[in-house]
Structures are given as structure tokens and as C-alpha cells.
C-alpha positions in Angstrom: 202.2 13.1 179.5 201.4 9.4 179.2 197.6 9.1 180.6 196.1 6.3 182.7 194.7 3.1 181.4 191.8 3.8 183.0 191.1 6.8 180.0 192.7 5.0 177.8 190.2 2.1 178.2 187.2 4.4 178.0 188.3 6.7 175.1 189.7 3.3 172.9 186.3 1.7 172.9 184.5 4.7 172.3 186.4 6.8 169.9 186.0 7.1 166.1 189.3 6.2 164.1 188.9 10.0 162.8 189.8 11.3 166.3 192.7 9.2 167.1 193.7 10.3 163.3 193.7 14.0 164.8 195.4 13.0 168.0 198.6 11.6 166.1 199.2 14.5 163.4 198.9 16.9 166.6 201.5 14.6 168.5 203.7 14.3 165.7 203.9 18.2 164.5 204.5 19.6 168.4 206.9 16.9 168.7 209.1 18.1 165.8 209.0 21.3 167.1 209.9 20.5 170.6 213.4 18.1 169.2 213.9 20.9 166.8 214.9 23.4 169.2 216.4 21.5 172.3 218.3 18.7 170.3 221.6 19.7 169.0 222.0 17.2 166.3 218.4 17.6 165.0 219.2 21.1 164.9 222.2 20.4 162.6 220.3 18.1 160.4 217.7 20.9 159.8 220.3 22.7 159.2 222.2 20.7 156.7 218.7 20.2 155.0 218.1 24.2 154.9 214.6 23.2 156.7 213.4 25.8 158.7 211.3 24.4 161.5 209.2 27.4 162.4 207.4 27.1 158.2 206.3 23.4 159.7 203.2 23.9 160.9 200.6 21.8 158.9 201.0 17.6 158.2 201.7 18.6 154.5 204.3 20.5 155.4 205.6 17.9 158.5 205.7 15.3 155.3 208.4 17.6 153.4 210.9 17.0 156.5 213.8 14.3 155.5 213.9 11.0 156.6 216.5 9.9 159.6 218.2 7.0 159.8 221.0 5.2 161.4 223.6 6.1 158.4 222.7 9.9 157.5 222.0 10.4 161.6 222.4 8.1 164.4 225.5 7.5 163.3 226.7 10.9 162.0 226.4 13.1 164.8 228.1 12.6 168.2 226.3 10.4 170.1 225.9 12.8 173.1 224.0 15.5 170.6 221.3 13.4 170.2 220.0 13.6 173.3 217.3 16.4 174.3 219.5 19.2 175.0 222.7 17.3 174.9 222.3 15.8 178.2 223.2 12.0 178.5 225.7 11.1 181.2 224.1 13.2 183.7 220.6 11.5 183.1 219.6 8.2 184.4 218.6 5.5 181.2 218.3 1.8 180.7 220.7 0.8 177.9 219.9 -1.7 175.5 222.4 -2.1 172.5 222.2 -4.4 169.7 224.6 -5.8 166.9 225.6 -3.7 164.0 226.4 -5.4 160.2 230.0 -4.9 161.7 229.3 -6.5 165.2 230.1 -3.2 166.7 227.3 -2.4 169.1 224.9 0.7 169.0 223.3 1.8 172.5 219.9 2.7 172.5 218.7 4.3 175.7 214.9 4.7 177.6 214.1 7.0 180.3 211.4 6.1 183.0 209.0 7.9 180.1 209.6 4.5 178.0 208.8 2.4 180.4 206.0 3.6 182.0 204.4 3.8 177.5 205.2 0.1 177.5 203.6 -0.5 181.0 200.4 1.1 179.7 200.4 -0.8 176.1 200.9 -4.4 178.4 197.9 -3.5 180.9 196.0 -2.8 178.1 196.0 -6.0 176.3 196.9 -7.8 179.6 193.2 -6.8 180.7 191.4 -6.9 177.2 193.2 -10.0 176.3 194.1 -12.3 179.4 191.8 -10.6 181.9 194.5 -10.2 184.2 191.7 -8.2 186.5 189.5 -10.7 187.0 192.3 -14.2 186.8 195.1 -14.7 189.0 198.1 -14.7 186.3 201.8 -15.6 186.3 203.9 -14.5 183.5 207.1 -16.3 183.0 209.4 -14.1 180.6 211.1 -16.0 178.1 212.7 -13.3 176.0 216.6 -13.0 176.2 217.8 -11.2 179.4 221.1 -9.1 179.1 221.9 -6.1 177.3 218.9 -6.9 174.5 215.8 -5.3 174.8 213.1 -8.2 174.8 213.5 -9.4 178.5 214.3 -6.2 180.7 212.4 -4.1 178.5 209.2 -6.7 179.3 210.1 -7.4 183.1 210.1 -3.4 183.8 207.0 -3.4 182.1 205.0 -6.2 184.0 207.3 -5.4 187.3 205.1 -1.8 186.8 202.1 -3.4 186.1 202.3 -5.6 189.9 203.8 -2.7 191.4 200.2 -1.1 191.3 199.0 -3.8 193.1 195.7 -3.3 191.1 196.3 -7.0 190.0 197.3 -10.8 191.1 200.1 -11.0 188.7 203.4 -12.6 189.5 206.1 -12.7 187.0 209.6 -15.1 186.7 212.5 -14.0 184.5 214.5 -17.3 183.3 215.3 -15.9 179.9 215.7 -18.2 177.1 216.1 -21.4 179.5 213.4 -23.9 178.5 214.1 -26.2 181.5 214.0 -23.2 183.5 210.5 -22.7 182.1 209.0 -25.8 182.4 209.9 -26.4 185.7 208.4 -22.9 186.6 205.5 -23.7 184.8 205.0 -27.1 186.0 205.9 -25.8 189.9 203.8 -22.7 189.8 201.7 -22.5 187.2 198.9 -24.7 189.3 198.8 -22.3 191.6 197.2 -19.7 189.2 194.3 -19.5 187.2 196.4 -18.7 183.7 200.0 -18.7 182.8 201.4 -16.3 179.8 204.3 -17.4 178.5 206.6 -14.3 176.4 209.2 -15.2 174.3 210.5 -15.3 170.6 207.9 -17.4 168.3 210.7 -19.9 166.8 211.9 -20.0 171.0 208.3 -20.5 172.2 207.9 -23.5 169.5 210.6 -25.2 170.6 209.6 -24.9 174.2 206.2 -26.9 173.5 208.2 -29.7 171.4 210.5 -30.2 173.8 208.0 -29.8 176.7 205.8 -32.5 174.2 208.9 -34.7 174.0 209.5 -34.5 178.2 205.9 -34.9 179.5 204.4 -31.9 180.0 201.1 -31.4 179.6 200.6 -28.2 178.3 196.5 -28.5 178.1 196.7 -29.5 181.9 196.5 -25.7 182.3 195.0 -22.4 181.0 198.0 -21.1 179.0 198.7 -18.3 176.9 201.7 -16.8 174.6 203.1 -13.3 174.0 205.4 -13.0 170.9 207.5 -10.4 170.1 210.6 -9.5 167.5 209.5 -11.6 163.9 206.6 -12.2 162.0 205.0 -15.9 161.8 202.4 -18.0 159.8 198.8 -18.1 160.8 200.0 -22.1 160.5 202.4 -21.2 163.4 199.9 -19.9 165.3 196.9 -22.7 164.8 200.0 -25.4 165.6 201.0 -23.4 168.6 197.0 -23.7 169.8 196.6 -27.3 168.6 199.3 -28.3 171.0 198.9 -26.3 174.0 195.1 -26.3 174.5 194.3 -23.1 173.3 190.7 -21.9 173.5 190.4 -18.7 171.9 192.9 -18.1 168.5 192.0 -13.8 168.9 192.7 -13.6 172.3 194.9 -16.3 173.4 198.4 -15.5 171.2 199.4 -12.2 170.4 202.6 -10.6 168.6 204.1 -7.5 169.2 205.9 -5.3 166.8 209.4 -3.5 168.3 213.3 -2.9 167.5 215.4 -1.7 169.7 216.1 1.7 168.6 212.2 2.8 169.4 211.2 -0.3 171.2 207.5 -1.9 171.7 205.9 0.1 169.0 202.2 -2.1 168.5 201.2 -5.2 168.8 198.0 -7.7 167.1 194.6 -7.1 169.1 191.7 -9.5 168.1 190.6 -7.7 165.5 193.6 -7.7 163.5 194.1 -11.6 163.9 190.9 -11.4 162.6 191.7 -9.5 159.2 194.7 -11.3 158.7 193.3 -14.9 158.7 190.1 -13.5 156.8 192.2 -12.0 154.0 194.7 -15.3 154.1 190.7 -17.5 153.1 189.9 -14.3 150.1 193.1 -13.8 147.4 191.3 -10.7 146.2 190.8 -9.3 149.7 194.7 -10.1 150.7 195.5 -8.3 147.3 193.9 -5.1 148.5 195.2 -4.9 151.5 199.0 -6.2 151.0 199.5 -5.9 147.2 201.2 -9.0 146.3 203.2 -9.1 149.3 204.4 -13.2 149.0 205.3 -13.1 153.1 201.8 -13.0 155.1 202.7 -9.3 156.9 202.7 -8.7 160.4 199.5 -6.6 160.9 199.1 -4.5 164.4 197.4 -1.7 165.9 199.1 0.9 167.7 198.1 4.2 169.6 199.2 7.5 167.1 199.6 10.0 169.9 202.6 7.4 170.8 204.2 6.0 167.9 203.2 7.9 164.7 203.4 5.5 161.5 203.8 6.8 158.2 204.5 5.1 154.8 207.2 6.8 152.3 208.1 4.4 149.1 206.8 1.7 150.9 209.2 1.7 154.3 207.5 2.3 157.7 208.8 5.4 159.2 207.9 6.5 162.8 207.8 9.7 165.1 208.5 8.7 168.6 209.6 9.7 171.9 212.1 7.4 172.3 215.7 7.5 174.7 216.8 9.4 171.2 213.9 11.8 170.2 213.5 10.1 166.5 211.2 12.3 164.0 210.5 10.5 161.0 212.8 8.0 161.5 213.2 5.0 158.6 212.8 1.8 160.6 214.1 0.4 157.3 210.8 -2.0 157.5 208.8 -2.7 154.2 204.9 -1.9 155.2 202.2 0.4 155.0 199.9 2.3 157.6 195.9 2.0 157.2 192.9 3.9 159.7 190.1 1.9 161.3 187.8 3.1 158.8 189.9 2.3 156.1 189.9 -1.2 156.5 186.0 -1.0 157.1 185.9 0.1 153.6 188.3 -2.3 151.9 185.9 -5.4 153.7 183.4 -3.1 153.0 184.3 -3.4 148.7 184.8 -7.3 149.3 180.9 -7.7 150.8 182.2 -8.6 154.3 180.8 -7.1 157.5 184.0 -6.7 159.5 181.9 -5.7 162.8 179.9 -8.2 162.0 182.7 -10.9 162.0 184.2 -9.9 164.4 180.6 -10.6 166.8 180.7 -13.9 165.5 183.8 -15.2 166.7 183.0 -12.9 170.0 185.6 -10.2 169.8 183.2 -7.3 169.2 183.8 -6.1 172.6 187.9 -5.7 172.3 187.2 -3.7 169.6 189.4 -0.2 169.2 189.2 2.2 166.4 192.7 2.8 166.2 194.9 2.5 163.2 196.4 -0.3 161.4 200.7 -1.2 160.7 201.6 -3.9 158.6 205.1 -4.8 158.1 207.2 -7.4 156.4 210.6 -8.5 155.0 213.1 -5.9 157.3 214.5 -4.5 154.6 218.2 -4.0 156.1 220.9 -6.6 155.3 219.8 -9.3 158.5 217.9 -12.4 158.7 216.6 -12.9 162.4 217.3 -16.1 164.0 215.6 -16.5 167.6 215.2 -12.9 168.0 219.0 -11.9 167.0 219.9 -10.3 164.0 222.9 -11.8 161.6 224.6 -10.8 159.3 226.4 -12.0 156.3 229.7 -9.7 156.7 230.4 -12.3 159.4 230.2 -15.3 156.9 232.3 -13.3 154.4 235.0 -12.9 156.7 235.1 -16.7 157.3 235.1 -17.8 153.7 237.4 -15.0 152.9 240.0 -16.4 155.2 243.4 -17.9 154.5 241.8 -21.3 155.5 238.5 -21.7 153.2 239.3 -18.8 150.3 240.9 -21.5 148.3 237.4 -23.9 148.2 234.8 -20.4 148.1 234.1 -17.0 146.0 233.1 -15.2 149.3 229.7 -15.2 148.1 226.6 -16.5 150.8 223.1 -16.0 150.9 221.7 -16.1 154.6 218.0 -17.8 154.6 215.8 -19.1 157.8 214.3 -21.9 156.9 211.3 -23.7 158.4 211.2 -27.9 158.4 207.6 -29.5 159.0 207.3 -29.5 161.9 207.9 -25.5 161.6 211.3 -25.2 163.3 213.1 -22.3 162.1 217.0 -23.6 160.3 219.3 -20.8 160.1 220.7 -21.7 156.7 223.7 -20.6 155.0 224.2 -20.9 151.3 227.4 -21.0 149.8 229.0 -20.5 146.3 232.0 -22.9 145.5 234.9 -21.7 143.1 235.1 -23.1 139.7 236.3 -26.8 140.0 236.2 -26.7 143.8 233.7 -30.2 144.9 232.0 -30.4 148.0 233.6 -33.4 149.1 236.8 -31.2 149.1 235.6 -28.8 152.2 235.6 -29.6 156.0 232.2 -29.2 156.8 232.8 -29.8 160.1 235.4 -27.2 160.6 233.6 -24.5 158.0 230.5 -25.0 160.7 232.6 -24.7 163.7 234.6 -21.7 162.1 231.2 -19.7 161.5 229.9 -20.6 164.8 233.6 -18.9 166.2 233.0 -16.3 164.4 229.5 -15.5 164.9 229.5 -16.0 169.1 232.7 -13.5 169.2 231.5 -10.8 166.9 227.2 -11.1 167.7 226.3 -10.7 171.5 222.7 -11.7 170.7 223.8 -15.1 168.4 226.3 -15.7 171.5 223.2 -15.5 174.1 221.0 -17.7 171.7 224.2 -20.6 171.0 224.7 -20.7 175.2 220.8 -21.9 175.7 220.0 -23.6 172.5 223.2 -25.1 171.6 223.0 -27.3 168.8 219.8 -25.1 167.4 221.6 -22.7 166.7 224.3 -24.2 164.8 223.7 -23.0 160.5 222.7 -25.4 157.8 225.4 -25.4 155.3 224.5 -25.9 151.4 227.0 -25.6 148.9 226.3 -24.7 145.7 228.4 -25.1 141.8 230.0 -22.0 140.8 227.4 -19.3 139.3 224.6 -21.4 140.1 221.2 -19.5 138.8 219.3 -20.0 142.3 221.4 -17.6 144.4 224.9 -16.8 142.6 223.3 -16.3 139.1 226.6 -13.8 137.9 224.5 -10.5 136.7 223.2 -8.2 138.9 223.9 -7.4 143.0 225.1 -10.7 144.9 221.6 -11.3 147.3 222.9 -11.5 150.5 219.7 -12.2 152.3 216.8 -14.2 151.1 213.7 -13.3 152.8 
């Protein structure tokens, strides 16, 4: 049962992190239990794993249950058995799917259940962020719509949200169309007292350049941005507020953290802006809360009794109830989990007042006691690019053709890349066979050949080619045989460079 926003408003600010500690062990130990005896593949992977469910009664012993994950169970059992009780064609679902390392398409479902979590995590920091009960609000949606998660997944969300008619919030759908967005925001946006702009941070940038470059005038009006599906720089986000008129850095810009197999998981509230660009001004504190982590992490907060985070060998793993019941599933995320009060204590060790921080830049009163994510460097074989994932067995297949194998090893390493003015460049590098010169390869027709490629084989590269065109056309460096940078000859080829 997914309880109203009005409780969940009074028990978040109220609440020590010790209860909503209690609340996610319950959720996620009667949760086994229920998948465990009405899901048929769960029952087989217990099974195959000699666990007996009814022993599992205490978190020690819920911490002893194997990891799941696409490979060893997604994508072993029929697809029908891992539905509660085997029920799937007879139910009613919204289908998202995304891209597999092959291309080939895996279908997540959600049930109204989904839905109506996500509806409650947007009302929740649509009225402690953007005050969407006290300011007339448009939202234009600017994630992808289609098949992908991001921009159904949102507009059933916020369509929920205005169906109550608790609040004046319209919302628009054009997708990743930036002149669609503009002229929506330059139309309609006067007509409101704020406009919240979602969409892919890399998207969202270019959308204020171009808008920059085609007189708009973002500071004419209150506006506000809602990220979702990669991490950025706290430089992103102070260049984002520098050119858009942005008054409050903790409550104007927020990110969220979701895949598509579990969907919106957490997302940054105030106070975890706050720790991230504290930690980013202290090397010691950064160092005892990431480790030497080189990428700044993603760090969110997230409700337990939802989406319960644990950390096994440093990979995220979450309980959910998801379209496919997932216990401990491996998001295949690099990360770690922390409770309020222990990142109280690590500020605590460094002689900063977190509480007390936090009233000086006035975000005492968004405060909620609920525990920490962090997550960095996806860990799977994918760089993200606009919010699609790609994958270098698609290069492969075009330098291992009959046209380029004579001029390449079939070696790449993909990279996203970020140029001054902090535009992401898909980049692919490329290792040359011995005696093979650059001036030997057609760039042109190398580019145009991975582009092919790439738009029949990725549905989500193919929606991001159609609206950004030449943006999303790959960076192509070529590099001498062996090379020590990224083809040095011992060890795994790195794929990915993250």
C-alpha cells in the first residue's frame, strides 16, 4: 500500500533516520517472502541456490540470499515466470524496453502500483522543492517519448499529480524537440508563475545554448530543471544557474537516480546538494565519504520502505516492487548506501555542523532523515550519450567488416567527452593495424557507417540522431597500433572509459 503524501510529508520531517532504517529491513524481508512463494522463477532460483525461504527471517539472514541479475535471471528464466504468479498477458502494464549489448531489446513492465510510487516521489519534491502548492507551474517534459522510460514514465507521473486537481500544474510533452520547447516556453510560460523544464542534463544544456544563441531570455522568467538518467559536475550545475537565472542552487535543479528495469529509484533533495558541494571544497571530507572515487558521485535520498539499497563489493543492489518483483537485484552500479545519521557523524569527525549548514543556506526546513545512495561509473559495458546507452559490440561489428578490417584491429574504446563549454562528445577511439596511417581511412564513410549501424541496431541512439542530428554524430580518434593510452597489448582490451 503506497500511503498519501500528505503522511508522508508529516512523518519525513519528523522522523529519526533510525525509524525509516526499521521500516526498509521490514519492507524488504516480507517482500522476499511474498516473491518467494507466488513467483515461479524466484521459486526456481531458490531452488537452484538450495535457499530455503521460510529460514529467512532476520536481515542477517536476508543478506545470505544471492544476488539477481539480468544474466543469472532476467534473462534465464521464461519471461512469463517472472511475473507474480506467472500472470503477464492477462494483466494490464506499461512497457518500456531498452537496448541490450546486442541491440536486442529487454521489456520491462509497470503496473498502476509504479506509477502511482513515482507520482508520490514527484509531489513530494514538486511541493518541497518548486512549491507547486502555492505557484501556478507548467512543466514541459523534455525526456525522450517512445518506448523509453524517461518521458511516459514522467508524463503519467505529473498527468497523476493534476489529475488531483489539488494543484495549478499544466504539463506539455514535446520530447527531445528543443524548438518545440522554446516555443512552449516562450508561448506559455508567461502565463505561469514558474516553468520546470525535465530532460537529460547533456539535452537540457544544449537547450539553453541554443536557446542563448536564438534569443531567448531564459532569466525573463522563474525557471527550474529536473534531470534524470546520468550523473553531472557541480560545474554543470552552477553553469546551468549562471545562465538561466537561477536563484536557489538546493532547490532550483535536481537529479534523479532510475534505469529502466526498476525505474525512478531516488533523486537529490537540498540537503544532498548540499553534502556534495561541501565535500567537493574539503579533500578529506570527500575521502570519507566516496573513497577515492575520481568521478564526483551522484548522491540521493530515497524512501527504504520503496526501494531498499544495499551495498555488496561495492555494486548498488536494490529490493523493489517493480513490473518484475526484483529481490536483491545487482543494478550493476558502483556505489554505496549511508543513514541520515551517518553522514551526521562523518561531518560530525570533519568539525562541520551539517544542520547547521544547511540553516545557513535556508534549506533547514526541506530537511528528511532518510538515507543516503551514491552511485557512480555504471559498471556494465555502456557509455550514456543523451540518456541512451551504447555499446561498443556495435563499433566492433563496423570495424570488423569486409570494408574497414583491412585499416583496424577491431579494438575501440567508447568515451563521452565534455568540450568547454561542457557539451557532452560521444567519442570513439580506434586502434589502427600495424602500418595502416590515418590518412588511409575514409573518415567520412567510417562515421557514416557507425551512425548506420548504430540508428538500426539502438532504438534510443535512433530517437536521439532524429532530434539532435549532427550532435549525435561520434568523434573519431585514431590511434598507432598498441598505443599505451587505450590499446596498451597486456591485459583485457577497455572497452569503455568512464
Amino acid at each position: 500500500m503506497i500511503r498519501s503524501t500528505k503522511w508522508y510529508l508529516n512523518m519525513l520531517k519528523k522522523m529519526p533516520s533510525s525509524y525509516w532504517k526499521k521500516r526498509g529491513e521490514d519492507f524488504a524481508i516480507q517482500y522476499f517472502h511474498e516473491i518467494a512463494q507466488n513467483t515461479p522463477a524466484y521459486k526456481r532460483f531458490l531452488k537452484d541456490k538450495k535457499i530455503n525461504f521460510k529460514k529467512i527471517k532476520h536481515l542477517n539472514d536476508f543478506k545470505d540470499i544471492p544476488l539477481i541479475n539480468k544474466k543469472n535471471y532476467l534473462k534465464k528464466y521464461n519471461y512469463k515466470d517472472l511475473f507474480k504468479n506467472g500472470s503477464f498477458s492477462d494483466k494490464h502494464w506499461v512497457i518500456s524496453s531498452t537496448s541490450g549489448s546486442t541491440g536486442e531489446p529487454f521489456y520491462f513492465p509497470r503496473s498502476d502500483e509504479q506509477d502511482l510510487q513515482y507520482a508520490l516521489t514527484a509531489e513530494l519534491y514538486l511541493i518541497t522543492n518548486f512549491n507547486i502548492d502555492k505557484k501556478t507551474t507548467l512543466y514541459i517534459n523534455g525526456f525522450a517519448m517512445g518506448v523509453w522510460i524517461g518521458g511516459l514514465f514522467t508524463y503519467q507521473a505529473i498527468k497523476h499529480v493534476v489529475s488531483e486537481n489539488k494543484y495549478k500544474i499544466s504539463i506539455i510533452n514535446p520530447g527531445i524537440n528543443k524548438n518545440e520547447i522554446i516555443k512552449a516556453f516562450k508561448k506559455l510560460g508567461p502565463y505561469f508563475d514558474q516553468v520546470i523544464i525535465g530532460g537529460y542534463p547533456p539535452f537540457i544544456k544544449d537547450l539553453i545554448d541554443y536557446g542563448n544563441e536564438n534569443n531567448v531570455d531564459w532569466h525573463k522568467q522563474t525557471v527550474k530543471f529536473i534531470f534524470s538518467a546520468e550523473g553531472f559536475s557541480e560545474d554543470f550545475r552552477d553553469y546551468i544557474m549562471l545562465n538561466t537565472g537561477l536563484k536557489n542552487i538546493y532547490l532550483d535543479t535536481l537529479n534523479h537516480y532510475g534505469t529502466v528495469d526498476i525505474g525512478t529509484k531516488s533523486y537529490e533533495t537540498p540537503i544532498s546538494i548540499l553534502v556534495r558541494r561541501l565535500a567537493l571544497k574539503n579533500k578529506e571530507l570527500y575521502k570519507s565519504l566516496f573513497g577515492n572515487i575520481y568521478k564526483l558521485p551522484t548522491f540521493t535520498q530515497y524512501i527504504p520502505e520503496h526501494f531498499y539499497f544495499e551495498a555488496v563489493n561495492g555494486e548498488l543492489v536494490c529490493t523493489s516492487r517493480s513490473g518484475l518483483p526484483l529481490v536483491r537485484y545487482n543494478l550493476l552500479d558502483n556505489g554505496g548506501v549511508y543513514d541520515f545519521d551517518e553522514i551526521i557523524t562523518i561531518f560530525n569527525k570533519h568539525n562541520i555542523d551539517l544542520i547547521k549548514e544547511a540553516k545557513k543556506v535556508g534549506i533547514y526546513n526541506t530537511i528528511w532523515k532518510i538515507p543516503f545512495v551514491y552511485l557512480y561509473e555504471r559498471s556494465d559495458m555502456s557509455v550514456t550519450f543523451y540518456g541512451a546507452n551504447i555499446y561498443p559490440e556495435t563499433i566492433k561489428k563496423v570495424l570488423e567488416s569486409s570494408i574497414f578490417n583491412k585499416f583496424f584491429t577491431g579494438k575501440c574504446t567508447l568515451e563521452i567527452k565534455h568540450d568547454k563549454r561542457q557539451n557532452q562528445i560521444f567519442t570513439i577511439h580506434i586502434e589502427l593495424k600495424n602500418n595502416i596511417i590515418k590518412s588511409k581511412v575514409n573518415l567520412v564513410n567510417l562515421k557514416s557507417s557507425i551512425v548506420e549501424y548504430l540508428i538500426k541496431e539502438n532504438s534510443e541512439y535512433k530517437n536521439n540522431y532524429e532530434q539532435l542530428d549532427r550532435l549525435a554524430i561520434p568523434k573519431i580518434i585514431f590511434w598507432s597500433n598498441g598505443h599505451d593510452k587505450y590499446f596498451k597489448p597486456t591485459g583485457k582490451q577497455k572497452w569503455v572509459k568512464k
